[in-house]
C-alpha positions as CSV (number, residue, x, y, z in Angstrom):
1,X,6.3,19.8,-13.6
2,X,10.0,20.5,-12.4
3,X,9.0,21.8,-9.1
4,X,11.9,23.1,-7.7
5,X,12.3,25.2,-10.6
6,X,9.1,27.6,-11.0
7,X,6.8,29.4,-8.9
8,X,3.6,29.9,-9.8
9,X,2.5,33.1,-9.4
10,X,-0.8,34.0,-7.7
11,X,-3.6,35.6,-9.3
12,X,-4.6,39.2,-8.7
13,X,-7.4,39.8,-5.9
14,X,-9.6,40.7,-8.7
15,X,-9.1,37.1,-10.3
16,X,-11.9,34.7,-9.3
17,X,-10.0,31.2,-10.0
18,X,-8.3,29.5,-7.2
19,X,-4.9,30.0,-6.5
20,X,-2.5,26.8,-8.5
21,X,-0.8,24.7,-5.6
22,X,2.2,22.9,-6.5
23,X,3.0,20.9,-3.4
24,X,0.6,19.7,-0.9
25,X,1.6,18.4,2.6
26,X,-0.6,15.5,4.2
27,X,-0.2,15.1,8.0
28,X,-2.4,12.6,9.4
29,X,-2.7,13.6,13.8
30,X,-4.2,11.6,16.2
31,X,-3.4,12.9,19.5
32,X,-0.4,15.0,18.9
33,X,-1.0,18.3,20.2
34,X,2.6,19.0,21.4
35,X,3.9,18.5,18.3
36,X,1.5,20.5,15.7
37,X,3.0,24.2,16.7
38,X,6.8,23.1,16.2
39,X,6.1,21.0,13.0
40,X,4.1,23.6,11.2
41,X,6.9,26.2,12.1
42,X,9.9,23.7,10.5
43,X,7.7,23.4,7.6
44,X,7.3,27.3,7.4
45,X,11.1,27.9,7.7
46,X,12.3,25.2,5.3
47,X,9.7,25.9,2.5
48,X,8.7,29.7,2.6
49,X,12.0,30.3,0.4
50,X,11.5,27.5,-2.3
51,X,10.3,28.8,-5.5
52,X,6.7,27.2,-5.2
53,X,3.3,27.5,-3.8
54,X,2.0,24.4,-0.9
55,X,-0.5,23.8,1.2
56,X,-0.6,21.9,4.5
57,X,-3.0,19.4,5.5
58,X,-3.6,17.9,8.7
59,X,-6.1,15.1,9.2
60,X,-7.4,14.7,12.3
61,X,-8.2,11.0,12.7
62,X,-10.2,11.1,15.8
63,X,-8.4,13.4,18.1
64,X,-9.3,13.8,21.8
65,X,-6.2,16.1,23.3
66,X,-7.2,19.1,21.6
67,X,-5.5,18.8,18.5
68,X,-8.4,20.1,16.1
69,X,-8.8,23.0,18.4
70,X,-5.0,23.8,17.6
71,X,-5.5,22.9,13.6
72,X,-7.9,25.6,13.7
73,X,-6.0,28.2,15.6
74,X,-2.7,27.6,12.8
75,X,-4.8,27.7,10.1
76,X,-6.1,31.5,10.9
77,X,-2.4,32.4,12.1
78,X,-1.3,30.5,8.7
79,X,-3.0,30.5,5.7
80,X,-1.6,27.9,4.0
81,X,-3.0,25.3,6.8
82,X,-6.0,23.6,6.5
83,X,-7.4,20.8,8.4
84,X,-10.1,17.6,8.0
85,X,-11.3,16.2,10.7
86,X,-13.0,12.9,11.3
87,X,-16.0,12.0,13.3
88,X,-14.0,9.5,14.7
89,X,-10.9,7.3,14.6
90,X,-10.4,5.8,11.1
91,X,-7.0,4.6,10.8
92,X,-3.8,6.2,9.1
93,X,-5.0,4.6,5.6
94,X,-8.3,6.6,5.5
95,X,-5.8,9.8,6.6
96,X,-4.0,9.4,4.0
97,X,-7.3,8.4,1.4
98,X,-8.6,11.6,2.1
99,X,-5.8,14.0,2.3
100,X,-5.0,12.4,-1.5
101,X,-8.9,12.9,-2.4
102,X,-8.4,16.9,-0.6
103,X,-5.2,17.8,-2.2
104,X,-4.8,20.8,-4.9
105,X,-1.2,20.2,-5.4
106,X,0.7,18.6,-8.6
107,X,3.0,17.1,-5.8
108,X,1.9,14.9,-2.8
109,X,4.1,14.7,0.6
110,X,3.3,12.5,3.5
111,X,4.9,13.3,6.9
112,X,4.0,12.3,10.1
113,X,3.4,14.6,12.7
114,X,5.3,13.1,15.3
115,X,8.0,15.6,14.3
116,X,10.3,12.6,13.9
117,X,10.6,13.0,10.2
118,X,12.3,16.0,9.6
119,X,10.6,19.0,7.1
120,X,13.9,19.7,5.9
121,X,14.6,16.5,4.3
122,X,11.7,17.7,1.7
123,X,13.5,18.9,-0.5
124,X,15.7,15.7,-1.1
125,X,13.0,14.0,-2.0
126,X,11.6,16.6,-4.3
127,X,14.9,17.3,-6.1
128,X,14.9,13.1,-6.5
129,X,11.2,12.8,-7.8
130,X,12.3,15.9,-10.2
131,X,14.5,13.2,-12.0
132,X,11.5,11.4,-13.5
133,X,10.4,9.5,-10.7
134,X,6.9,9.0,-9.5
135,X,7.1,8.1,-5.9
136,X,10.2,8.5,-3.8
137,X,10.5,7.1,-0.6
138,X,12.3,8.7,2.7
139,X,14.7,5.6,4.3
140,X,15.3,6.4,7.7
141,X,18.8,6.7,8.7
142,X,19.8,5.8,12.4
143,X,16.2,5.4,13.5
144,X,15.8,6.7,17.1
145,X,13.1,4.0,18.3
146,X,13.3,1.0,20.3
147,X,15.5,-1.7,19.3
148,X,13.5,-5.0,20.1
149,X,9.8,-3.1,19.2
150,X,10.4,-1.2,16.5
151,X,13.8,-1.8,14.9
152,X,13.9,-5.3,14.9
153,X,10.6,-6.6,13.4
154,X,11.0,-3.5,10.7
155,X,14.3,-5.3,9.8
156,X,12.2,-8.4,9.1
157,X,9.2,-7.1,7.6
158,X,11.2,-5.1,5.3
159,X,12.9,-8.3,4.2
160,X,10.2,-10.9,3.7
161,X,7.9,-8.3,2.1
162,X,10.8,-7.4,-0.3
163,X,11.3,-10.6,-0.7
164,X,7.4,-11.6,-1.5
165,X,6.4,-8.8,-3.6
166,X,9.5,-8.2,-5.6
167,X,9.9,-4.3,-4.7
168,X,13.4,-3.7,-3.2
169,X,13.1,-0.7,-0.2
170,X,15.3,-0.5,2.6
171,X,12.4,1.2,4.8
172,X,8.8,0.5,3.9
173,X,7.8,2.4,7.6
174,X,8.8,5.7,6.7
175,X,5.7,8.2,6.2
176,X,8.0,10.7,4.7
177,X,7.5,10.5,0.7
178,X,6.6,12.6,-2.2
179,X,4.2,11.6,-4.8
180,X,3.2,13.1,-8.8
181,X,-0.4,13.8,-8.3
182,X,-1.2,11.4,-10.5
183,X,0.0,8.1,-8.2
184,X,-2.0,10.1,-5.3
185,X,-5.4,9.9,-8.0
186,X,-5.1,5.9,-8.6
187,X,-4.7,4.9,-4.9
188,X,-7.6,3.4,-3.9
189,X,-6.5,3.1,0.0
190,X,-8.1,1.3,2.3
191,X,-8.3,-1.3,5.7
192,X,-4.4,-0.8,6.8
193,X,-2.8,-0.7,3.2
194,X,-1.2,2.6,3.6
195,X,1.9,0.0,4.5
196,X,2.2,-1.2,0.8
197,X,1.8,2.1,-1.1
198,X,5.1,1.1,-2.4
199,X,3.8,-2.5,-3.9
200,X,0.7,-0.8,-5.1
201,X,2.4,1.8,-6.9
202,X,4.6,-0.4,-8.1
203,X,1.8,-3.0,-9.5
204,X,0.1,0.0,-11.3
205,X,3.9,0.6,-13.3
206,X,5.3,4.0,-11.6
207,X,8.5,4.5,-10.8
208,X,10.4,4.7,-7.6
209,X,13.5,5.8,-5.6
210,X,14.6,5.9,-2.3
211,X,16.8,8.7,-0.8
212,X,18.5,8.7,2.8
213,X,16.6,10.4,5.2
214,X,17.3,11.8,8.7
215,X,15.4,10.8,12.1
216,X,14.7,12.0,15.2
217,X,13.4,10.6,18.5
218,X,10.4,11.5,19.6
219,X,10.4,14.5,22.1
220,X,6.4,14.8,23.0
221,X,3.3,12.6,22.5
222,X,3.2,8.7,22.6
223,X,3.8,6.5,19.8
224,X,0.9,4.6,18.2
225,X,2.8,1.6,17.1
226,X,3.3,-1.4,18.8
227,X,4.6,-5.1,18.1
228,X,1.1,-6.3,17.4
229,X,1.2,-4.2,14.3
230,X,3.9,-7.0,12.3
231,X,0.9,-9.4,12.2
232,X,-1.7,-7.3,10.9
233,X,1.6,-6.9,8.7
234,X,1.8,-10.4,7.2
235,X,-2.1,-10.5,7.0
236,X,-2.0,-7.6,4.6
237,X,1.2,-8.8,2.9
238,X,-1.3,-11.9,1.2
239,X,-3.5,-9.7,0.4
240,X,-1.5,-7.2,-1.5
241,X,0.1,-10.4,-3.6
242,X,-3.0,-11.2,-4.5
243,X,-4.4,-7.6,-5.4
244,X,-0.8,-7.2,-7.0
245,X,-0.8,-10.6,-9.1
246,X,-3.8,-12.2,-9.4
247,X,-7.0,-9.4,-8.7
248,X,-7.8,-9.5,-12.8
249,X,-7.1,-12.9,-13.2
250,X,-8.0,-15.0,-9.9
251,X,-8.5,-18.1,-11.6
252,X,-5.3,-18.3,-11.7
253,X,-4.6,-18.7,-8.6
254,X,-7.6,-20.7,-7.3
255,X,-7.4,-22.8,-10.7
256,X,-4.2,-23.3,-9.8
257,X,-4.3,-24.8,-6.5
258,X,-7.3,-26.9,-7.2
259,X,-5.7,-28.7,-10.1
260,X,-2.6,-29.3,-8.1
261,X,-4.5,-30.7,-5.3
262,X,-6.8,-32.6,-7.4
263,X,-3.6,-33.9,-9.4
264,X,-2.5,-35.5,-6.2
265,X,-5.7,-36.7,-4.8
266,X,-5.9,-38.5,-8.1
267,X,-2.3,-39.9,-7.9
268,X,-2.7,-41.1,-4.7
269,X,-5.6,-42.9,-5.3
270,X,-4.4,-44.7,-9.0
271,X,-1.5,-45.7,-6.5
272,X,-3.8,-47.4,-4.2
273,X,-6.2,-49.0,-6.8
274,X,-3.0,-50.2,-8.6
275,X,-1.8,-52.0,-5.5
276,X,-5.3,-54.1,-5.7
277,X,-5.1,-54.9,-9.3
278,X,-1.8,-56.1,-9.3
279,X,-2.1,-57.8,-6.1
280,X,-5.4,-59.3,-7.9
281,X,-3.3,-60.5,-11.1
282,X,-1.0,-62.2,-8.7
283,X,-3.1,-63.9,-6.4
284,X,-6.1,-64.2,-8.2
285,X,-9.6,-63.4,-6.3
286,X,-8.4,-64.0,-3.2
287,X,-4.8,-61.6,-3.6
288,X,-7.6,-58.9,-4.6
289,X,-10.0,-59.3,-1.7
290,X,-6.4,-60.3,0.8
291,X,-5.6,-56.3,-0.4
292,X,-7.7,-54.0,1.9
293,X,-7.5,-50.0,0.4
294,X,-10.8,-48.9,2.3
295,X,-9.2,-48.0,5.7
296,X,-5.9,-46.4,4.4
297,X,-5.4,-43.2,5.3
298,X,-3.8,-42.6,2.4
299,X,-7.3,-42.9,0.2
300,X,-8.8,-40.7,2.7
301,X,-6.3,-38.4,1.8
302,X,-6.9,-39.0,-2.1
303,X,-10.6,-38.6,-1.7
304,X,-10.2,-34.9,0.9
305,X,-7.5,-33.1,-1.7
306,X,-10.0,-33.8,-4.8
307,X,-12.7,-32.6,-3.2
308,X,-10.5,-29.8,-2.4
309,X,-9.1,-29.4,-5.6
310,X,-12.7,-29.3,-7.2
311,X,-13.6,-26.7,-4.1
312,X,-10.7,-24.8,-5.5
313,X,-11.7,-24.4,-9.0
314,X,-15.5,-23.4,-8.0
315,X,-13.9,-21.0,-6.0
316,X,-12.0,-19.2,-9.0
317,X,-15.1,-19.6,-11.4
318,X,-16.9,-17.2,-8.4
319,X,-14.2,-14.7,-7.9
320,X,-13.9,-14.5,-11.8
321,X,-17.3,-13.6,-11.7
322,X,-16.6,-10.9,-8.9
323,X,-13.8,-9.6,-10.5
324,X,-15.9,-9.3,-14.0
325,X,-18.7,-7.2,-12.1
326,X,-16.4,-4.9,-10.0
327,X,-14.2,-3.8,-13.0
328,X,-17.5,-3.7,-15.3
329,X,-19.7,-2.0,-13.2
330,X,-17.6,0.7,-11.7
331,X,-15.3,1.2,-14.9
332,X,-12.3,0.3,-13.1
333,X,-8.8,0.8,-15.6
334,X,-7.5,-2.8,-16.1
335,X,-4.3,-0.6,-17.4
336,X,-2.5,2.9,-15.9
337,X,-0.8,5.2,-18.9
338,X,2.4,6.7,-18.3
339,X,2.1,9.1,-21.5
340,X,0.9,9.5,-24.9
341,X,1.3,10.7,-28.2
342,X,-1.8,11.5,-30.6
343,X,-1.1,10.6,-34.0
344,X,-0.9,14.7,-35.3
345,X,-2.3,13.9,-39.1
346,X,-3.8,10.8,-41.0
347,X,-3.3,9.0,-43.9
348,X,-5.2,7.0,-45.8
């Protein structure tokens, strides 16, 4: 849909079907009571005059400042809020799972509610995804956070995931992005992978853009990100290569490595048993026996990486297995469609 474009128009009070949403806004909270009353009143001003309907979203992921309590007093003061709240603290992936599983709208945006991204910037990245994009990502410009904690190990992380996975964003930390509904429907989010949304959209072949964003520093609350965050970081970046590369073919992988390593293991010990042989043809029975290979580290070496390589390949045989049963038993799409075209008569 060209959502900048057309409004849909609600139904009558006599009608009994919902009113259509076009955009939905997903704000995952935890602890940010300051914040909710300003943010929900920039989101009022910049999108009560755009010609569409939305709905706002909080997700309370475990809040102990009040912040439900506040949800529920802007939800009656504005009926376009709702709120979900956990039983407890479940991480900003499972925000973001549910607020996708909740959502009404043909559009998806994810904000924080730190009221450092800024509502206004919405419309950028609606006017991009109008363009035939499926996801576009906000990319923070002169970031007001912390040089050495923040800015620094973003810097990196942005570059060796870019590097690793192929998918070339300036700013992978930015919340602020707008989604088709359809990207939002084949997440399947979980542990901390609301970091790679980018790779996994990309894996599943939708298209993406990035648009300058604005920042601001955080003027209430305390941030929930520290530096112990860019490990969990690389941790999560092996497993998204292998979801992205090898989760329907794991063999590959596993397979892989175990022939290499048995390759060598085998090399290494041809080398050693050729030593004795030749030092046999030489010197006869006693060159053979005057050639000792038994306490070489080198054939303990040979003997560990085939036993590894042969670990390896077991290894792949059992995730192939896996892999069969969870895309067999739960119908899981080993494909994603962009579009299609029924044939409209037949020949024959």
């Amino acid at each position: 849909m060209t959502l900048m474009q057309t409004k849909t128009e609600a139904p009558s009070p006599q009608m009994s079907e919902p009113i259509s949403v076009d955009l939905t806004l997903i704000i995952p909270v935890l602890n940010e009571v300051e914040n909710l009353r300003p943010l929900i009143q920039e989101i009022v001003t910049t999108l009560d005059n755009e010609p569409f309907n939305y709905e706002v979203i909080f997700i309370d992921d475990g809040s102990k400042d009040g912040s439900y309590e506040l949800m529920e007093q802007l939800h009656r003061e504005y009926p376009q809020v709702g709120a979900i709240r956990f039983r407890r603290n479940f991480g900003q992936t499972a925000a973001f799972a549910a607020g996708f599983d909740f959502a009404q709208g043909q559009v998806i945006v994810t904000i924080d509610a730190d009221r450092q991204n800024d509502p206004a910037d919405i419309p950028l990245l609606l006017t991009k995804l109008n363009e035939g994009y499926d996801v576009v990502n906000g990319w923070r410009q002169e970031r007001q956070d912390g040089f050495l904690l923040r800015k620094v190990p973003s810097y990196f992380a942005n570059r060796l995931i870019a590097r690793a996975t192929g998918v070339k964003l300036h700013d992978r930390g930015c919340s602020l992005r707008a989604y088709n509904v359809e990207v939002a429907r084949d997440m399947h989010l979980y542990g901390e992978m609301h970091r790679f949304i980018p790779e996994l959209a990309s894996a599943a072949g939708f298209k993406m853009a990035e648009v300058p964003v604005s920042h601001r520093a955080r003027t209430a609350g305390q941030s929930k990100y520290g530096i112990s965050r860019t490990f969990r970081v690389v941790l999560d970046l092996m497993t998204i290569l292998f979801l992205s590369r090898y989760s329907a073919r794991p063999m590959h992988l596993f397979g892989g490595v175990g022939i290499i390593s048995a390759s060598i293991g085998i090399f290494f010990g041809l080398y050693l048993a050729a030593i004795k042989i030749w030092a046999g043809i030489q010197g006869g029975l006693e060159g053979f026996r005057s050639v000792r290979i038994g306490d070489r580290p080198l054939l303990m070496l040979s003997v560990l990486l085939v036993i590894l390589g042969v670990q390896f390949l077991v290894m792949g045989l059992l995730a192939e297995l896996i892999v069969r049963t969870y895309y067999e038993s739960q119908n899981k799409p080993i494909y994603y469609i962009r579009e299609k075209c029924r044939p409209s008569a037949f020949h024959g």
